[in-house]
C-alpha positions as CSV (number, residue, x, y, z in Angstrom):
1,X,38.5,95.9,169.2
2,X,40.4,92.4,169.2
3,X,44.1,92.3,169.3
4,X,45.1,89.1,168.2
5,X,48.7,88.3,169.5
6,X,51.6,91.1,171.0
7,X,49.9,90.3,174.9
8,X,53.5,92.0,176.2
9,X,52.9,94.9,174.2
10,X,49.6,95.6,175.0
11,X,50.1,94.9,178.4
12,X,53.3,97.7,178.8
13,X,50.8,100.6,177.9
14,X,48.3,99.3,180.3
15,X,50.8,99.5,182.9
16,X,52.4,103.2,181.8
17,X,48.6,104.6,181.2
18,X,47.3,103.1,184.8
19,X,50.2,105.1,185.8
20,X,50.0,108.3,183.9
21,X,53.5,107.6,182.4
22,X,53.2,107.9,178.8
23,X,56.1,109.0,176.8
24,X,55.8,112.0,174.0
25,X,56.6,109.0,171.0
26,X,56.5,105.7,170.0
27,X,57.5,103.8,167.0
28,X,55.5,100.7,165.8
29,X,57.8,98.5,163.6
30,X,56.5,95.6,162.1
31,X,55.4,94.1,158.4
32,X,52.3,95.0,156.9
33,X,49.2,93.7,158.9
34,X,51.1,91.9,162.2
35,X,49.3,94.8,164.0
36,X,50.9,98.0,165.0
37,X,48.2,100.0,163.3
38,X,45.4,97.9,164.9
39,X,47.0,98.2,168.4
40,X,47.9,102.4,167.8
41,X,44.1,102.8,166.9
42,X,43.4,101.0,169.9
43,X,45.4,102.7,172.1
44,X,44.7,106.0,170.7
45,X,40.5,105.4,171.4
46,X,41.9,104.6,175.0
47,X,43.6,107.8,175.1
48,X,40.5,109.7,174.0
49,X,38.1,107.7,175.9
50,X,36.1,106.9,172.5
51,X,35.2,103.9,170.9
52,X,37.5,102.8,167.9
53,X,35.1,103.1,165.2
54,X,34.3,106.7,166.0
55,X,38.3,107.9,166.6
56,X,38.6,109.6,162.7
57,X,35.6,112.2,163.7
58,X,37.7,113.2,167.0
59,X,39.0,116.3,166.4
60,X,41.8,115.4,168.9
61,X,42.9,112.3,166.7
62,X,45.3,112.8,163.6
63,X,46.1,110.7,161.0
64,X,48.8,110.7,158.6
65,X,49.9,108.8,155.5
66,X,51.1,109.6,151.9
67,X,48.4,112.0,149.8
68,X,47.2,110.8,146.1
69,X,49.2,114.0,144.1
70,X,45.9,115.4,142.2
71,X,48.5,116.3,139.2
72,X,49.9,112.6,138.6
73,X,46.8,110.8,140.6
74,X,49.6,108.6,141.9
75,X,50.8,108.7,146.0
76,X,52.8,110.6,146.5
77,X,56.6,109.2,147.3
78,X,56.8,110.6,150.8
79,X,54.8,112.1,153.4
80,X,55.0,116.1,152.3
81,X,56.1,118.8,154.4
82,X,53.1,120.4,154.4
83,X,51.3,117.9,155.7
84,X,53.4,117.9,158.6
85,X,53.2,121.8,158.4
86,X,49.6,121.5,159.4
87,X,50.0,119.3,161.8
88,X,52.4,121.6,164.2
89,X,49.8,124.1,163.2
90,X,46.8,121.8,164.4
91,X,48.6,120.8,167.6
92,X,49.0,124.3,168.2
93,X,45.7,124.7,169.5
94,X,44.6,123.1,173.0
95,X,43.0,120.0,173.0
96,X,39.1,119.9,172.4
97,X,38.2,118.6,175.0
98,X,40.7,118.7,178.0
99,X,42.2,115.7,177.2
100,X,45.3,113.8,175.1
101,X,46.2,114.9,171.6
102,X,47.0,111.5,169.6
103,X,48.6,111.4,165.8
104,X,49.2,108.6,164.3
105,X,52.4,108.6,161.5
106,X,51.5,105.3,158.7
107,X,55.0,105.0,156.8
108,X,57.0,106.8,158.7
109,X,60.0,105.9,156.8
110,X,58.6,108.0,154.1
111,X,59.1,111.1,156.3
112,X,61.7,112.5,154.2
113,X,64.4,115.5,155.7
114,X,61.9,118.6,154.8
115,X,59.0,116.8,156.2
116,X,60.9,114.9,159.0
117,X,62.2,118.2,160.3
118,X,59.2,120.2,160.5
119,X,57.5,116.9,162.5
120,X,60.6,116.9,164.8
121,X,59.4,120.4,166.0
122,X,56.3,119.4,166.9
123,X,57.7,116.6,168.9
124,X,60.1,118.8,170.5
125,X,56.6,121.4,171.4
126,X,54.7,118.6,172.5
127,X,53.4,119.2,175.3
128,X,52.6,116.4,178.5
129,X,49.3,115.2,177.0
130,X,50.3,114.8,173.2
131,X,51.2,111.4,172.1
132,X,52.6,110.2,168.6
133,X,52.9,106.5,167.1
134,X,54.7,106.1,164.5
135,X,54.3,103.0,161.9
136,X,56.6,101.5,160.0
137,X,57.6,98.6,158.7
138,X,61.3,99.5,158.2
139,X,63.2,101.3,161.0
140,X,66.3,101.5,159.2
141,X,64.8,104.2,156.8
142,X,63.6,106.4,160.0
143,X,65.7,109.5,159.9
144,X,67.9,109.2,162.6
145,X,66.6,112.2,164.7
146,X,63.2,110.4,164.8
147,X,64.1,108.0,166.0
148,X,66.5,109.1,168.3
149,X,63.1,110.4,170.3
150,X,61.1,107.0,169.7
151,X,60.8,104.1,172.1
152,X,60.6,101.2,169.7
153,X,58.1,98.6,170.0
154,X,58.9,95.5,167.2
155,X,55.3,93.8,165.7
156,X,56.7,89.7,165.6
157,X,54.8,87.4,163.5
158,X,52.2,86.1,165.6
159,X,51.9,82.3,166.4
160,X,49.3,80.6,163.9
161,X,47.2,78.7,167.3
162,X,46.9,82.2,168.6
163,X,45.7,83.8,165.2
164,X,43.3,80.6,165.4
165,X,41.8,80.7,168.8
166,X,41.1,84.6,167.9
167,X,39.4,84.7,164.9
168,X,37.0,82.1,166.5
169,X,36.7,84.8,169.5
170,X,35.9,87.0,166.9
171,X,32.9,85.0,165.7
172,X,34.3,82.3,163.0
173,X,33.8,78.9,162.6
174,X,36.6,76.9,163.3
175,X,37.4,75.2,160.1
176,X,37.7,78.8,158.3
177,X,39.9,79.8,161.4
178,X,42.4,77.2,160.9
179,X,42.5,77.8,157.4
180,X,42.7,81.7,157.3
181,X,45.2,81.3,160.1
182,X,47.5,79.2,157.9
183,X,47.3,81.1,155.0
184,X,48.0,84.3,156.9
185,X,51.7,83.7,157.7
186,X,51.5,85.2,161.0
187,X,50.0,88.6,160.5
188,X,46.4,88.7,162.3
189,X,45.2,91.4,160.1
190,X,45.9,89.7,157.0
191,X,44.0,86.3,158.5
192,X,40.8,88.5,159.6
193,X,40.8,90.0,155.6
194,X,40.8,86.3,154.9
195,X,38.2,85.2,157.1
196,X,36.1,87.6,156.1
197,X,36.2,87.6,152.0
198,X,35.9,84.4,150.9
199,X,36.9,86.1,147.3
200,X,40.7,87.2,148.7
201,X,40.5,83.3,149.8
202,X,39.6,82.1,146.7
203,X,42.2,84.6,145.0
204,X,45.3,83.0,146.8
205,X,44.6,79.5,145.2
206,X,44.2,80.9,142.1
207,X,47.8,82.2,143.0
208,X,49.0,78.7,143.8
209,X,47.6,77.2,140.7
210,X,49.0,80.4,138.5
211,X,52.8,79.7,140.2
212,X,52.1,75.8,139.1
213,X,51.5,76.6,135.5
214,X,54.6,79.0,135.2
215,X,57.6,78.0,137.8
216,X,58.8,76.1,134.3
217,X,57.4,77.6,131.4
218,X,59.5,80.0,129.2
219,X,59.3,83.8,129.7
220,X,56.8,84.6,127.4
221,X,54.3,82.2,128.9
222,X,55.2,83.3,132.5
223,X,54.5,87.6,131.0
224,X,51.4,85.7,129.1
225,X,50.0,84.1,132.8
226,X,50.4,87.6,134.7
227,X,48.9,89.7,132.3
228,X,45.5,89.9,134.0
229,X,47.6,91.6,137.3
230,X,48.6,94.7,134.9
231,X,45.5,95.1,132.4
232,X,44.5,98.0,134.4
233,X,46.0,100.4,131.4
234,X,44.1,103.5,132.6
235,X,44.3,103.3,135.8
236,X,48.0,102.5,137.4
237,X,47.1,103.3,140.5
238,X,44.8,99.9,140.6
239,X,47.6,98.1,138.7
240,X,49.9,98.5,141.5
241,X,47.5,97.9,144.2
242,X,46.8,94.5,142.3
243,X,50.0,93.6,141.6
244,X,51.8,94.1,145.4
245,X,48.5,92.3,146.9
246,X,49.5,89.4,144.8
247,X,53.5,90.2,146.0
248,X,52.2,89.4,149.3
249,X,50.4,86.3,148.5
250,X,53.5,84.9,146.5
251,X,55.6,85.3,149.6
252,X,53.1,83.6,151.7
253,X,53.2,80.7,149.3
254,X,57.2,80.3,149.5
255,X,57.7,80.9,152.4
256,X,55.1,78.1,153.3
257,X,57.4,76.6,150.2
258,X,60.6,76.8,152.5
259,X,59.0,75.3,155.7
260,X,57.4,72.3,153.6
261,X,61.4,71.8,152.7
262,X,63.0,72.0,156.2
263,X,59.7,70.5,158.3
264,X,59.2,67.4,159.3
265,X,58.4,65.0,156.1
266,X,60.4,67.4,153.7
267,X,59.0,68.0,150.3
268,X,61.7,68.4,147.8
269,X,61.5,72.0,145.4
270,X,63.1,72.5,142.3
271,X,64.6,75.3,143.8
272,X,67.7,75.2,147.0
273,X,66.5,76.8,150.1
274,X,68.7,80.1,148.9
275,X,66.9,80.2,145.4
276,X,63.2,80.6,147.5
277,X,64.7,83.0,150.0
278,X,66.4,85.0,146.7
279,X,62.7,85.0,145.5
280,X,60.9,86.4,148.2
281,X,63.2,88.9,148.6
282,X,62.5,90.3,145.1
283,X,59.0,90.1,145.7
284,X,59.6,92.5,148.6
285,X,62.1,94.8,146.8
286,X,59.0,94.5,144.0
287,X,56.6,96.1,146.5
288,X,59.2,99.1,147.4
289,X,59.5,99.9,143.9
290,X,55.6,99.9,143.5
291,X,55.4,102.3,146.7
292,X,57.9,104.5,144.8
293,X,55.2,104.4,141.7
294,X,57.5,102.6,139.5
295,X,56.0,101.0,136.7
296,X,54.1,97.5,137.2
297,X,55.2,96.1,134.5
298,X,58.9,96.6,134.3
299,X,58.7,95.3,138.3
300,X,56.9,92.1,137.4
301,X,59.2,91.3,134.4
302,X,62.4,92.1,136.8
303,X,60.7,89.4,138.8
304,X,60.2,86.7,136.4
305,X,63.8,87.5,134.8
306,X,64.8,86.3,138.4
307,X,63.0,83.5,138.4
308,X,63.2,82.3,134.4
């Protein structure tokens, strides 16, 4: 498995594993696709002495996230107590095979007090060999007796050169490096998705040319330019996915927006500085609201109010 970027990290749990000096938990903080969950994998097939692509068939390996509710076929808003009910159970048992226990926590935010509770006792039973890593990629919503027993470990953005020089390691050419690893804002495992599907590639300039057509158009020709993101009628699950993977491409574009207006041979915006920051931030609070299974639409038209 290649790492791209976070050397220091990676090189702190080579030192404490040499040494036999793990702690019980650690928290991964970071935005989406920088590379905490790439790096927890990792370290959890070193833990288990497996290779990476075989570590969800270990029965000493756990992973959890937020369930699809079978009633609402939507995910649910926060990881469940029972899930972490059977967990405690599961780690009750000794470990298969002699060795470490590893669970891995994705949105760990979304513990909520029922849930976060009944996972605090299993931190507090865990034994010398049983290791957690939590992800998240806001530590602020952690309840505070999580993280009280976390060592935190912050996921940077990752320098451009360096997302470069390893997606040519990994095999590609160099001109689709450079260009994955500029459109990738930093995060390695968003540059590797576009490396590797020229469709995604081809999606975020058909994101450029959509924000062309509607940064002055009226708001019924800016609803009238999105309406292919939220056509998915039947099926809102889809409509969401589609509709925050687009999110992240529009913050991509301003914030490459906002460094063509401060860099070196500035490029002037019809919006300040503020009004492109104002943006992005409702393109992120847009993405919460979708994880909280709030409707597409009414989040993409709160958007384009903003913006209109």
């Amino acid at each position: 498995m290649e790492i791209i970027g976070h050397e220091k990290i990676i090189a702190f749990f080579d030192k404490v594993i040499a040494n036999s000096a793990l702690s019980q938990s650690y928290c991964f903080v970071g935005s989406d696709q920088t590379g905490k969950r790439t790096a927890a994998r990792y370290l959890a097939a070193r833990l288990l002495k497996i290779a990476e692509n075989k570590l969800d068939t270990h029965p000493d390996f756990y992973y959890i996230c937020r369930q699809i509710d079978e009633k609402t076929e939507k995910l649910t808003k926060y990881i469940l107590i029972n899930q972490a009910r059977n967990i405690k159970k599961r780690l009750g048992n000794k470990s298969w095979f002699g060795g470490y226990q590893v669970v891995i926590i994705d949105e760990a935010e979304l513990l909520n007090e029922e849930s976060g509770n009944a996972m605090l006792k299993s931190f507090e039973e865990a034994g010398g060999q049983r290791v957690f890593f939590l992800l998240t990629s806001d530590d602020s919503g952690l309840l505070p007796t999580i993280r009280s027993r976390c060592q935190m470990f912050y996921f940077s953005l990752v320098d451009g050169k360096a997302i470069e020089n390893g997606l040519i390691k990994l095999g590609y050419d160099s001109a689709l490096a450079t260009e994955s690893a500029k459109l990738s804002w930093g995060r390695p495992g968003r540059a590797i998705m576009l490396a590797s599907d020229n469709e995604m590639r081809q999606n975020f300039n058909a994101e450029i040319e959509r924000w062309q057509k509607i940064e002055a158009a009226p708001f019924y020709q800016k609803i009238k330019a999105v309406e292919d993101l939220l056509d998915d009628k039947k099926d809102p699950i889809r409509a969401s996915e589609k509709l925050s993977s687009a999110l992240e491409t529009w913050m991509v574009l301003w914030r490459g927006r906002i460094l063509d207006t401060i860099g070196v041979g500035a490029k002037k915006n019809r919006l300040s500085l503020s009004q492109m920051a104002n943006l992005i931030g409702s393109f992120k609070k847009a993405q919460i609201l979708l994880a909280q299974n709030i409707n597409p639409r009414l989040v993409v038209e709160q958007i384009l109010l903003s913006f209109n």
